[in-house]
N, CA, C and O atoms as a Tinker XYZ file with bonds, in Angstrom:
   460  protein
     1  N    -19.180000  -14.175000   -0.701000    73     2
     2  CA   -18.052000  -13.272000   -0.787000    64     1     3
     3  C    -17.479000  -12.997000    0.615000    63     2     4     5
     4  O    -16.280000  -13.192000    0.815000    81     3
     5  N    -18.360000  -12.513000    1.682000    73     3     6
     6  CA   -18.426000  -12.625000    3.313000    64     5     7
     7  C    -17.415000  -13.252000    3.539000    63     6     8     9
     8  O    -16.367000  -12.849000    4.043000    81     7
     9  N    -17.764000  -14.559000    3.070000    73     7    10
    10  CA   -17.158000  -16.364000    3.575000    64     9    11
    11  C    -15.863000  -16.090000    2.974000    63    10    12    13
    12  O    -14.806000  -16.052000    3.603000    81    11
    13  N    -15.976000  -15.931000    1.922000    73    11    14
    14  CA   -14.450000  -16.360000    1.065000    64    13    15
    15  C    -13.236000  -15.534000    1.666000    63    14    16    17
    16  O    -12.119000  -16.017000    1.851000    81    15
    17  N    -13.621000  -14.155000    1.963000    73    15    18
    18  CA   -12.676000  -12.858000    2.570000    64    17    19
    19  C    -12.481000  -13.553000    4.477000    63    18    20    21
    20  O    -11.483000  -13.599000    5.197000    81    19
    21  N    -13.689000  -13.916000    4.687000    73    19    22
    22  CA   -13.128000  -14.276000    6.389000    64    21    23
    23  C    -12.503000  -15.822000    6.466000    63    22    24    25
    24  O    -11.956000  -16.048000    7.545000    81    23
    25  N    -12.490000  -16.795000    5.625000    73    23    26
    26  CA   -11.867000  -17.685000    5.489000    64    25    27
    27  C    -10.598000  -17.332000    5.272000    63    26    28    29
    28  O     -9.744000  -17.700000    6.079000    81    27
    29  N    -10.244000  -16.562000    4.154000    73    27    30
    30  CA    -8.826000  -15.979000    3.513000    64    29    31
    31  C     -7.939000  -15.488000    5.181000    63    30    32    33
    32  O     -6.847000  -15.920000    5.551000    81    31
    33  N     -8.559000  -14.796000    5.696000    73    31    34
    34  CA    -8.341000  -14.360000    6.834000    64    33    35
    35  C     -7.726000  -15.388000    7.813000    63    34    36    37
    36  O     -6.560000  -15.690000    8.066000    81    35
    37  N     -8.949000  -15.828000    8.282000    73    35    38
    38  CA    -8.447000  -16.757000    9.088000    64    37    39
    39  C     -7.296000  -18.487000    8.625000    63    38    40    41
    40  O     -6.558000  -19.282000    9.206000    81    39
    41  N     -7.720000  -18.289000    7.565000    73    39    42
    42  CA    -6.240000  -19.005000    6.883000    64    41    43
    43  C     -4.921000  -18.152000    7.467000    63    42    44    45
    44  O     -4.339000  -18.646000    8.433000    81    43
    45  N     -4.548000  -17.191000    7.048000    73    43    46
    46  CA    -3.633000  -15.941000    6.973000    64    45    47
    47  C     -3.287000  -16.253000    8.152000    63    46    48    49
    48  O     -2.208000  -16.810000    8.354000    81    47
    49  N     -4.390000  -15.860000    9.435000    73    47    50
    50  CA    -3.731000  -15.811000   10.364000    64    49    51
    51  C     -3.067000  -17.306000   11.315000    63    50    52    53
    52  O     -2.114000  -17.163000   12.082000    81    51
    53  N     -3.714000  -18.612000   11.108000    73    51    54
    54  CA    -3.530000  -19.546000   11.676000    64    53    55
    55  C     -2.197000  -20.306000   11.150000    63    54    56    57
    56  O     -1.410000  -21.138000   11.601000    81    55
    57  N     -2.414000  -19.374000    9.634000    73    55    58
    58  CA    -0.490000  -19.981000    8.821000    64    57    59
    59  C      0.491000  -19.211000    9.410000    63    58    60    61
    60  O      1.678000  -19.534000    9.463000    81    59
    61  N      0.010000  -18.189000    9.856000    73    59    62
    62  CA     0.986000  -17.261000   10.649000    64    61    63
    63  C      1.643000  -17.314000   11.261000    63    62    64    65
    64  O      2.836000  -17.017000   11.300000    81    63
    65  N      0.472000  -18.013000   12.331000    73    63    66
    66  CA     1.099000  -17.865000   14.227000    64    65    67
    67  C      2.236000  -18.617000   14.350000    63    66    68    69
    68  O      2.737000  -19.399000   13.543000    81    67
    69  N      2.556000  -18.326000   15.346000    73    67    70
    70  CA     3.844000  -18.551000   15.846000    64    69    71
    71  C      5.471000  -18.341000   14.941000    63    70    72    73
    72  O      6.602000  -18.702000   15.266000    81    71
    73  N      5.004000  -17.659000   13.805000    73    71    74
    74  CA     5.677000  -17.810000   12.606000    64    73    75
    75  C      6.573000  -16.561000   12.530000    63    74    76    77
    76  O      7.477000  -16.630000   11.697000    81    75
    77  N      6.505000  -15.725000   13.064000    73    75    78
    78  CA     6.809000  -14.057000   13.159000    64    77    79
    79  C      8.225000  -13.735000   13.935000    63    78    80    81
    80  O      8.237000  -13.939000   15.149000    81    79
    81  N      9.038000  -13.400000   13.502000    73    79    82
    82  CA     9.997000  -12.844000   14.314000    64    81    83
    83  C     10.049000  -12.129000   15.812000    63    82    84    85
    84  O     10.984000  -12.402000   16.565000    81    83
    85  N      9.354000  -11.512000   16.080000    73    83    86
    86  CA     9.003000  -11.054000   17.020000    64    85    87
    87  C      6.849000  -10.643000   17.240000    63    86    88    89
    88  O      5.892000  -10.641000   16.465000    81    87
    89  N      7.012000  -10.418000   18.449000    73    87    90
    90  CA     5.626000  -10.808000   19.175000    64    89    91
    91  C      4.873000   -9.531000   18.742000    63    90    92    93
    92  O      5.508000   -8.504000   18.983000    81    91
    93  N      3.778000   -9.370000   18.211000    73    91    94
    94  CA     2.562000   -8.264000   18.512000    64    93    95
    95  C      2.786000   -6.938000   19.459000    63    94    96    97
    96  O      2.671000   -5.767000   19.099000    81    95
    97  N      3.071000   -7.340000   20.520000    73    95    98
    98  CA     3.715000   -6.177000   21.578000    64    97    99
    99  C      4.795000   -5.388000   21.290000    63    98   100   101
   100  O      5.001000   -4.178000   21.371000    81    99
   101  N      5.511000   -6.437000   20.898000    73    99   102
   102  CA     7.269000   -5.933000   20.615000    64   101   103
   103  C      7.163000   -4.792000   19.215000    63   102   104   105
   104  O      7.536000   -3.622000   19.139000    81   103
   105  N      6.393000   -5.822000   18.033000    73   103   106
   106  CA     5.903000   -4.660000   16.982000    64   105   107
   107  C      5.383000   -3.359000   17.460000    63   106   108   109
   108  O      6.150000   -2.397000   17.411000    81   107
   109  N      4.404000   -3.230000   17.833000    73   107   110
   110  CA     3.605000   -2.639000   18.479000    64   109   111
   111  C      5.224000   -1.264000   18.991000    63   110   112   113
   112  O      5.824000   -0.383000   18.374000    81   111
   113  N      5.295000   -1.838000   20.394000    73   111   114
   114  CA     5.937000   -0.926000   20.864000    64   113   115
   115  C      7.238000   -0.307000   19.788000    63   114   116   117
   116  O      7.601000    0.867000   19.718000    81   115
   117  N      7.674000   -1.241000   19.165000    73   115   118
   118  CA     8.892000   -0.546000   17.752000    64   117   119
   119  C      8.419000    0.284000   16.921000    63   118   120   121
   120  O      9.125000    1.127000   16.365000    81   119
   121  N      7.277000    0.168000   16.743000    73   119   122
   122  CA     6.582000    1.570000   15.923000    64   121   123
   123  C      6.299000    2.541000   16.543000    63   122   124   125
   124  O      6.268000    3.565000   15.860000    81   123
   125  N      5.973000    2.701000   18.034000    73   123   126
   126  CA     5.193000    3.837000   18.331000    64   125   127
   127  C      6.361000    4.326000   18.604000    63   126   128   129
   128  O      6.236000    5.551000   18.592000    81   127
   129  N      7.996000    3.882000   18.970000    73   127   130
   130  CA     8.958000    4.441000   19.421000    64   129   131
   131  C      9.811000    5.149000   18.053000    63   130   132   133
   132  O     10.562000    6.123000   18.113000    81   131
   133  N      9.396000    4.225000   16.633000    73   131   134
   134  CA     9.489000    4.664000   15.515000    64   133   135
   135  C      8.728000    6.136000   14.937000    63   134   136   137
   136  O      9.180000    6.774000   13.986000    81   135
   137  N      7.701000    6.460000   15.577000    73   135   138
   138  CA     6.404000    7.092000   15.134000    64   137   139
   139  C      7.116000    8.594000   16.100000    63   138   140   141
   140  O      7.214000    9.680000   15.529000    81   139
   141  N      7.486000    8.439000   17.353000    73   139   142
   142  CA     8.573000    9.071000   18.466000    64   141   143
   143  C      9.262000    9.723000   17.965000    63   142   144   145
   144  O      9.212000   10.947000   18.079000    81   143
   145  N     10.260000    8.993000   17.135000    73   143   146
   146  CA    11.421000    9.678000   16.932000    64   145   147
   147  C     11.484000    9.639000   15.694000    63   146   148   149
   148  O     12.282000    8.835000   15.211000    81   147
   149  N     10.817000   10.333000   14.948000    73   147   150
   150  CA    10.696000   10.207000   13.529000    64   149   151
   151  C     12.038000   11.484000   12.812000    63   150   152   153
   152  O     12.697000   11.458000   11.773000    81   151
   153  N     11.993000   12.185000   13.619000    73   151   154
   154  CA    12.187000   13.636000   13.445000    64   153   155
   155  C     14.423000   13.139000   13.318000    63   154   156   157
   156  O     15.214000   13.744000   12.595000    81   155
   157  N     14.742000   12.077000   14.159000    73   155   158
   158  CA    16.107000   11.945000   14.083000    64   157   159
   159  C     16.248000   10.879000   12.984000    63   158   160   161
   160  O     17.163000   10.074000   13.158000    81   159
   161  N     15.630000   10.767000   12.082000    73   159   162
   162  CA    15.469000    9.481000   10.601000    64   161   163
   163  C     16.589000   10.017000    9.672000    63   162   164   165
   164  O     16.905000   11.200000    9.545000    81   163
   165  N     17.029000    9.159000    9.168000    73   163   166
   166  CA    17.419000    9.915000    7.842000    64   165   167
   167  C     16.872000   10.929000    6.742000    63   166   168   169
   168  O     15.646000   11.027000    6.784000    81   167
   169  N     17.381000   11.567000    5.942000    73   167   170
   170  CA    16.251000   12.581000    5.326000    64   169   171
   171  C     15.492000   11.654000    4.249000    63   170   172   173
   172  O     14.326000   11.900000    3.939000    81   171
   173  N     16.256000   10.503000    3.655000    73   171   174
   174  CA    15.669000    9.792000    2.758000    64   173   175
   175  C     14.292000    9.053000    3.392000    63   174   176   177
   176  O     13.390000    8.490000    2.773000    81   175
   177  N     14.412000    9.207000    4.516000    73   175   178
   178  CA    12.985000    8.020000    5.226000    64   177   179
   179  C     11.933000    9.509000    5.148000    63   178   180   181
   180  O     10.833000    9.494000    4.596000    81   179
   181  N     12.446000   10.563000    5.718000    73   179   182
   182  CA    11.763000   11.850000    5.741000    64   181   183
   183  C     11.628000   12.128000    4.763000    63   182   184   185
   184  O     10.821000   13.019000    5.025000    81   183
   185  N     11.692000   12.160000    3.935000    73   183   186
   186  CA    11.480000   12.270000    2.308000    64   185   187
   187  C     10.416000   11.380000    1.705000    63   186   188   189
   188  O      9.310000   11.710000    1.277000    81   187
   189  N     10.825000   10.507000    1.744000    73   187   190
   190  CA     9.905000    8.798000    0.947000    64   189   191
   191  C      8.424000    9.390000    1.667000    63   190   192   193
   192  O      7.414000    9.573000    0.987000    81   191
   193  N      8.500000    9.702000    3.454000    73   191   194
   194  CA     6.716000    9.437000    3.867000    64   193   195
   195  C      5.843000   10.995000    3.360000    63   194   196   197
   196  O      4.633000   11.219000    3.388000    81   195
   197  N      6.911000   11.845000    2.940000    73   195   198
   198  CA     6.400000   12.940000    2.373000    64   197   199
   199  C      5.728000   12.878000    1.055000    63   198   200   201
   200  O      4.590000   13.247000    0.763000    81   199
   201  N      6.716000   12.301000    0.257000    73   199   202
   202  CA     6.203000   11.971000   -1.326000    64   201   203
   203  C      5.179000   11.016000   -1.099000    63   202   204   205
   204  O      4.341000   11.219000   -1.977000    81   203
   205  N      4.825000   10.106000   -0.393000    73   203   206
   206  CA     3.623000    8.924000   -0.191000    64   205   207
   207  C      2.586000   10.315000    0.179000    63   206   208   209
   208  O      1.816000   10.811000   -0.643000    81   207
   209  N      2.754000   10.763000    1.497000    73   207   210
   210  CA     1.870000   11.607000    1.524000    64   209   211
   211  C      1.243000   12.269000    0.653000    63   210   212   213
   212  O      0.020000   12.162000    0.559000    81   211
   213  N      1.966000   13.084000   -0.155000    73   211   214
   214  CA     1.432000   14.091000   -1.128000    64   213   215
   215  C      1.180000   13.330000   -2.164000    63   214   216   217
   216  O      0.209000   13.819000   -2.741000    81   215
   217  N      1.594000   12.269000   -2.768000    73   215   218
   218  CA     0.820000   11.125000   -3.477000    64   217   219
   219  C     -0.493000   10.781000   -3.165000    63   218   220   221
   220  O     -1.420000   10.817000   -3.974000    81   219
   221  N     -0.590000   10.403000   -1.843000    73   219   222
   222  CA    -2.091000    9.781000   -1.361000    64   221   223
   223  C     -2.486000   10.997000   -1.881000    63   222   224   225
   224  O     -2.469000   11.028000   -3.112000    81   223
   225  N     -3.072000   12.685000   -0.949000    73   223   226
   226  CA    -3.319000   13.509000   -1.100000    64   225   227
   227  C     -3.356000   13.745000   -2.458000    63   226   228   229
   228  O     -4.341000   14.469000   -2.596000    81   227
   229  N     -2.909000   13.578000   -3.440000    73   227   230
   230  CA    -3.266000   13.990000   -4.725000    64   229   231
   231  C     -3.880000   13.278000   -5.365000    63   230   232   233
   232  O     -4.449000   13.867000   -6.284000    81   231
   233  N     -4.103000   11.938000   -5.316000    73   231   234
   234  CA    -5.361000   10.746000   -5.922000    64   233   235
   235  C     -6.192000   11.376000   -5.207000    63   234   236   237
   236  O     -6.845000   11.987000   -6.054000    81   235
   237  N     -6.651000   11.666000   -4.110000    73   235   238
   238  CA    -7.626000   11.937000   -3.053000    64   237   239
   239  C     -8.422000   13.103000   -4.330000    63   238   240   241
   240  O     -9.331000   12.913000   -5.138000    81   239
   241  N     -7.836000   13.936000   -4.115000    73   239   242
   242  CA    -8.053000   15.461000   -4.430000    64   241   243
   243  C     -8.501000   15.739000   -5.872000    63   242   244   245
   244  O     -9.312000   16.562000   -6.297000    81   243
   245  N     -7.356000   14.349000   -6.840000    73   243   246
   246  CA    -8.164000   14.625000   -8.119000    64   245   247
   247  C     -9.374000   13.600000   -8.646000    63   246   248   249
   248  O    -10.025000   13.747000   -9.680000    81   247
   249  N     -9.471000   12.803000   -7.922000    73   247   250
   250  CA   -11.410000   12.239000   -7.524000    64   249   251
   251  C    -12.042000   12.860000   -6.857000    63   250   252   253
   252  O    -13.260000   12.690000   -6.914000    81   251
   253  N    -11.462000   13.894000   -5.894000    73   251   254
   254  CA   -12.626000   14.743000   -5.298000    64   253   255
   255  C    -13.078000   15.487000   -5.983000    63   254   256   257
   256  O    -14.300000   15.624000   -6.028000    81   255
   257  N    -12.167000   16.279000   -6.807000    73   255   258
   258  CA   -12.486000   17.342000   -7.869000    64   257   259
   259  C    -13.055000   16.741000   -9.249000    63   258   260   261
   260  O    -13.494000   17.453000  -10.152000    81   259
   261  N    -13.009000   15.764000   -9.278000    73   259   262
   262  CA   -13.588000   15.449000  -10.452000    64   261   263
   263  C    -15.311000   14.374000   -9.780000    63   262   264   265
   264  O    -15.994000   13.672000  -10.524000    81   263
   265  N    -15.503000   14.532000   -8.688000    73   263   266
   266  CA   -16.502000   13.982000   -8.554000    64   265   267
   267  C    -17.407000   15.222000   -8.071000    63   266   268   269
   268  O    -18.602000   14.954000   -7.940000    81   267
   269  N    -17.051000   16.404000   -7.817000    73   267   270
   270  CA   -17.873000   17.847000   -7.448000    64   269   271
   271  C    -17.801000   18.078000   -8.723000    63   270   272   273
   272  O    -18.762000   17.511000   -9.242000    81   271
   273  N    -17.248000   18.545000   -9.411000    73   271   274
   274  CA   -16.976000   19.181000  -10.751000    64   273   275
   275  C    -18.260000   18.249000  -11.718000    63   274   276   277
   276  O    -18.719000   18.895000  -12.660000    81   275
   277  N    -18.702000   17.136000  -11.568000    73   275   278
   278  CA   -18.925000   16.398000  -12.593000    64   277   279
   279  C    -18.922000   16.768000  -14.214000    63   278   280   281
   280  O    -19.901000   16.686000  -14.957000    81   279
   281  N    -17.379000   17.259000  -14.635000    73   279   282
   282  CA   -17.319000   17.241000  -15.684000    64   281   283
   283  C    -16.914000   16.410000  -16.473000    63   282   284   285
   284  O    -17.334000   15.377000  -15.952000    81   283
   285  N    -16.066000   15.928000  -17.930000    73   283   286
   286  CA   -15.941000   15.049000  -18.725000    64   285   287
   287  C    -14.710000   15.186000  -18.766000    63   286   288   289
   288  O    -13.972000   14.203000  -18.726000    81   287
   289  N    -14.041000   16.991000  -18.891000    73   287   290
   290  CA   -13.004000   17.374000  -18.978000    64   289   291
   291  C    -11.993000   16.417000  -17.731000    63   290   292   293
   292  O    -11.162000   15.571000  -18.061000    81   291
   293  N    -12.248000   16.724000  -16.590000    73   291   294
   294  CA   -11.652000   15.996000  -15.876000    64   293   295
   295  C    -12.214000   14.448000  -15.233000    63   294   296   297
   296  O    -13.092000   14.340000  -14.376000    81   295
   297  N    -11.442000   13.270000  -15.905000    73   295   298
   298  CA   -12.411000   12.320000  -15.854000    64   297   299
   299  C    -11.878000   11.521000  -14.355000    63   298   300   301
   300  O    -10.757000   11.772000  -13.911000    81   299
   301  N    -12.777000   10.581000  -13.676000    73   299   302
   302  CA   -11.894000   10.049000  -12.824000    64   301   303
   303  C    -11.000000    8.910000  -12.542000    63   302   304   305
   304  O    -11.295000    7.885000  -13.155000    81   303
   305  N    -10.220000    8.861000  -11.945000    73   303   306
   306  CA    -8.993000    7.822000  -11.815000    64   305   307
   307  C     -9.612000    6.703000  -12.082000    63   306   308   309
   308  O     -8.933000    6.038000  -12.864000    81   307
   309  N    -10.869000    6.046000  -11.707000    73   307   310
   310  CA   -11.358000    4.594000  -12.177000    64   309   311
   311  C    -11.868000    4.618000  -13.726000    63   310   312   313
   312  O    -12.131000    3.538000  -14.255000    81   311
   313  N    -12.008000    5.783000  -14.432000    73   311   314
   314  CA   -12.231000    6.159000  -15.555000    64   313   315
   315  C    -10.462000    5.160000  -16.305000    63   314   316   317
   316  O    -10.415000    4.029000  -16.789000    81   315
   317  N     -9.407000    6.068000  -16.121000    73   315   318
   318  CA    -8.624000    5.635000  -16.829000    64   317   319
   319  C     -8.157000    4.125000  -16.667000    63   318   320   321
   320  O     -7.350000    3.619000  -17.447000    81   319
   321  N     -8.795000    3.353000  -15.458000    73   319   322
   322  CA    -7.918000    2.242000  -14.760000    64   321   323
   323  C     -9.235000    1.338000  -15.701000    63   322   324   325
   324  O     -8.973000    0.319000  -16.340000    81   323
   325  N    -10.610000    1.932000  -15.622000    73   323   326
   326  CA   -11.393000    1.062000  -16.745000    64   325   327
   327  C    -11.282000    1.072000  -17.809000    63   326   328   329
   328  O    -11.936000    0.191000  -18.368000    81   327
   329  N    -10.475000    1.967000  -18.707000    73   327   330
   330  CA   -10.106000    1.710000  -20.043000    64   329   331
   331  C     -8.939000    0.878000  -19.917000    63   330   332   333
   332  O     -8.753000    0.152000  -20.893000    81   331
   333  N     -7.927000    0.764000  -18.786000    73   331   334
   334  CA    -6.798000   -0.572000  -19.026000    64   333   335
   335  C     -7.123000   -1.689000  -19.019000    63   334   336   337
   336  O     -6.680000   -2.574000  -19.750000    81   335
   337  N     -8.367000   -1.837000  -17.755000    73   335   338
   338  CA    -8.695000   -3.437000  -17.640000    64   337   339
   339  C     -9.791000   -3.983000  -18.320000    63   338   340   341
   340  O    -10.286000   -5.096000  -18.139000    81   339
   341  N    -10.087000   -3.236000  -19.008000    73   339   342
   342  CA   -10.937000   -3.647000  -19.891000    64   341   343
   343  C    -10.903000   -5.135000  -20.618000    63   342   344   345
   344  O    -11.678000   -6.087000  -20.704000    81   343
   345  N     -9.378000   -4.760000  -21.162000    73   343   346
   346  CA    -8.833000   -6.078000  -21.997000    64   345   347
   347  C     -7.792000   -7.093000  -21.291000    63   346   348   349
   348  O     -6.770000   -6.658000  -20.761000    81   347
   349  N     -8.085000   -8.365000  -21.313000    73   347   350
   350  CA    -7.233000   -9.059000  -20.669000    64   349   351
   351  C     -5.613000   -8.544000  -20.634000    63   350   352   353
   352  O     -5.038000   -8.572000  -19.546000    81   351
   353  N     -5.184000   -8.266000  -21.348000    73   351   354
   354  CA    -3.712000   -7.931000  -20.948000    64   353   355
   355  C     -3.309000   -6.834000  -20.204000    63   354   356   357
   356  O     -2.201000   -6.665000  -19.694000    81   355
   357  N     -4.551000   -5.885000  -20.161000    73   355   358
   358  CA    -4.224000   -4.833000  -19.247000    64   357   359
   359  C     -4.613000   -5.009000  -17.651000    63   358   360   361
   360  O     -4.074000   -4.349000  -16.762000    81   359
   361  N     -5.637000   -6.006000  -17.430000    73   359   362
   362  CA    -5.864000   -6.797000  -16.039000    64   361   363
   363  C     -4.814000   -7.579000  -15.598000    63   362   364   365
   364  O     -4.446000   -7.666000  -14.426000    81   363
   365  N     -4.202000   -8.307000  -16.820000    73   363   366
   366  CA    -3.098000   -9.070000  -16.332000    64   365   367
   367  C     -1.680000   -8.067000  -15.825000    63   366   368   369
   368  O     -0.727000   -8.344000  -15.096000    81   367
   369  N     -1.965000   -7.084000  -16.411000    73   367   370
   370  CA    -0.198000   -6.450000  -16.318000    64   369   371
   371  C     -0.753000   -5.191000  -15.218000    63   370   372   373
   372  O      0.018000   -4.264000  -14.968000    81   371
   373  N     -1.987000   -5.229000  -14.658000    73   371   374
   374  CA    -2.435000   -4.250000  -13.641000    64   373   375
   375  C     -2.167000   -5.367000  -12.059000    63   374   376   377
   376  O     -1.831000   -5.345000  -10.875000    81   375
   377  N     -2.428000   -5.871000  -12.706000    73   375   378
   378  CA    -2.265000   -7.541000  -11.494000    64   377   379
   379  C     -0.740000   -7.844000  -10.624000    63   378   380   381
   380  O     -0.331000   -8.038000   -9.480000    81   379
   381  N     -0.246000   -7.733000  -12.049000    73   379   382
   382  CA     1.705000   -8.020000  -12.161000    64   381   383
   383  C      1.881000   -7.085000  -11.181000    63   382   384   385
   384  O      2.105000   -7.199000   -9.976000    81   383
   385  N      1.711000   -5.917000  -12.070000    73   383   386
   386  CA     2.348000   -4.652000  -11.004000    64   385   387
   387  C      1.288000   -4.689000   -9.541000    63   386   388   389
   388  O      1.848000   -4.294000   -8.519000    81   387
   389  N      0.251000   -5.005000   -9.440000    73   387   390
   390  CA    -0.320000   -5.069000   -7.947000    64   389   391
   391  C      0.874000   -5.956000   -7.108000    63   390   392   393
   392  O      1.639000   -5.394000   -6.325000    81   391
   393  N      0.923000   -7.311000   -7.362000    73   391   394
   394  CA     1.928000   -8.032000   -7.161000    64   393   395
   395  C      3.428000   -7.480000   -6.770000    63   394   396   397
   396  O      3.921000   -7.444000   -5.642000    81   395
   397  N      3.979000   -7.085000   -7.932000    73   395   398
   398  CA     5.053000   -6.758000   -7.679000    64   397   399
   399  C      5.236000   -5.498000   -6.669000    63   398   400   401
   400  O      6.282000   -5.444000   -6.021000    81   399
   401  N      4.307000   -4.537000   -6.520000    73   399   402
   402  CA     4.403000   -3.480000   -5.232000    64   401   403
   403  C      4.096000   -4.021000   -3.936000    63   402   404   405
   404  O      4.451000   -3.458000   -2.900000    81   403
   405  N      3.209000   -5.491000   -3.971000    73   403   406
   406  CA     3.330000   -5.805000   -2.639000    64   405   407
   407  C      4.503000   -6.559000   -2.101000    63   406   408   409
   408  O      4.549000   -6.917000   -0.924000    81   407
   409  N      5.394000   -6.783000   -2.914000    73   407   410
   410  CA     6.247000   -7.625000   -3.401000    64   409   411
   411  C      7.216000   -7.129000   -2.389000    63   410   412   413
   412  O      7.684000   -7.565000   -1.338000    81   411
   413  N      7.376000   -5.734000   -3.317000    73   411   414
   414  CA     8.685000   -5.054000   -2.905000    64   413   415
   415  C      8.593000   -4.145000   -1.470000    63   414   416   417
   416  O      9.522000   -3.614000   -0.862000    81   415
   417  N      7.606000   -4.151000   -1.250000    73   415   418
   418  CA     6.873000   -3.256000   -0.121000    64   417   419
   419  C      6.953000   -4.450000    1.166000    63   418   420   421
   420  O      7.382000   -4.015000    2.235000    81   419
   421  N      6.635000   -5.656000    1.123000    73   419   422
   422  CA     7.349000   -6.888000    2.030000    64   421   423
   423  C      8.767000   -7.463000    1.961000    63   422   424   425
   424  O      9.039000   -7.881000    3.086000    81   423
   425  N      9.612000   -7.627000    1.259000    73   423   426
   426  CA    10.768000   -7.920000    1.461000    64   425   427
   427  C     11.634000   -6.466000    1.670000    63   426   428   429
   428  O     12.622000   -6.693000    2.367000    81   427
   429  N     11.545000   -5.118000    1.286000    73   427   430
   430  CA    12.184000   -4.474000    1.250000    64   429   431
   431  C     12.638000   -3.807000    2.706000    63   430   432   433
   432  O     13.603000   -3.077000    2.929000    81   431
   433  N     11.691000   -4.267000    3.561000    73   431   434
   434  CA    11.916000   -3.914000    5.233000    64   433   435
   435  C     13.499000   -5.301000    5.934000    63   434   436   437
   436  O     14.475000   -5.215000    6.679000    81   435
   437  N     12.847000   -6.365000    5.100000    73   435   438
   438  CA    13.912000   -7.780000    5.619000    64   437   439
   439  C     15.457000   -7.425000    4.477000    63   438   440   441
   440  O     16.437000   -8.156000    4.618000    81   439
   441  N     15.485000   -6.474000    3.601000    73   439   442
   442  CA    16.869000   -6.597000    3.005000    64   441   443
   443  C     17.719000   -6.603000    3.924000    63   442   444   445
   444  O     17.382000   -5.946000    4.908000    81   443
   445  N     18.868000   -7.184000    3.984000    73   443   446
   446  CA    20.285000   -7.462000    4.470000    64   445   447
   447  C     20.784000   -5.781000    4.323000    63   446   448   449
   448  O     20.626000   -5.398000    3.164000    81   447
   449  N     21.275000   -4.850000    5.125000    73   447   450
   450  CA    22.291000   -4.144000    4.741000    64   449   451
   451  C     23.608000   -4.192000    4.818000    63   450   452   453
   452  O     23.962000   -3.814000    5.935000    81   451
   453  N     24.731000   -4.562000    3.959000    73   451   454
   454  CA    25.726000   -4.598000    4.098000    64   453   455
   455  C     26.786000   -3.652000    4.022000    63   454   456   457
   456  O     27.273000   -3.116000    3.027000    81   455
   457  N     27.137000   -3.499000    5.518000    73   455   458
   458  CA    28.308000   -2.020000    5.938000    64   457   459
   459  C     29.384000   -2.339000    5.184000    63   458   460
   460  O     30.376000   -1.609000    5.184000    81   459
């Protein structure tokens, strides 16, 4: 399993190189100047990392509480995700949508905006 994940890897990265629009550094420095000036964004960008936030924070919180609590009443998030994948079509259409959020989560930075 080791092998298969650091192979995957080093595939990834050797299909990569040289392949990137701009260099490691250049990224690098566009985010932290991004990370800077967060505060002059649009409200919609200020908005979106809020709702992610309080999203993460609330999966967090209702496995925390349901893993102190150990009750039945509140069951936990791998509780309901093991009654979908149980059956092949619910692995397959848990898959799709894995897919399709990484999907849209990589091209949606390269869209074209047209003024």
């Amino acid at each position: 399993m080791v092998l298969t994940v650091a192979a995957a890897l080093l595939g990834a990265f050797a299909l990569g190189l040289r392949r990137q629009r701009q260099t490691f550094r250049a990224w690098i420095a566009i985010t932290a100047h991004a990370v800077r000036t967060w505060r002059s964004r649009p409200r919609a960008v200020v908005g979106s990392v809020v709702v992610w936030t309080v999203l993460a924070f609330a999966v967090v919180g209702w496995d925390l509480a349901s893993f102190i609590h150990q009750s039945h009443d509140l069951p936990t998030l791998s509780y309901y995700v093991g009654r979908v994948t149980r059956y092949p079509a619910g692995r397959g259409a848990c898959f799709a949508a894995w897919l399709g959020l990484g999907a849209s989560l990589a091209v949606g930075g390269r869209r074209r905006r047209d003024a």
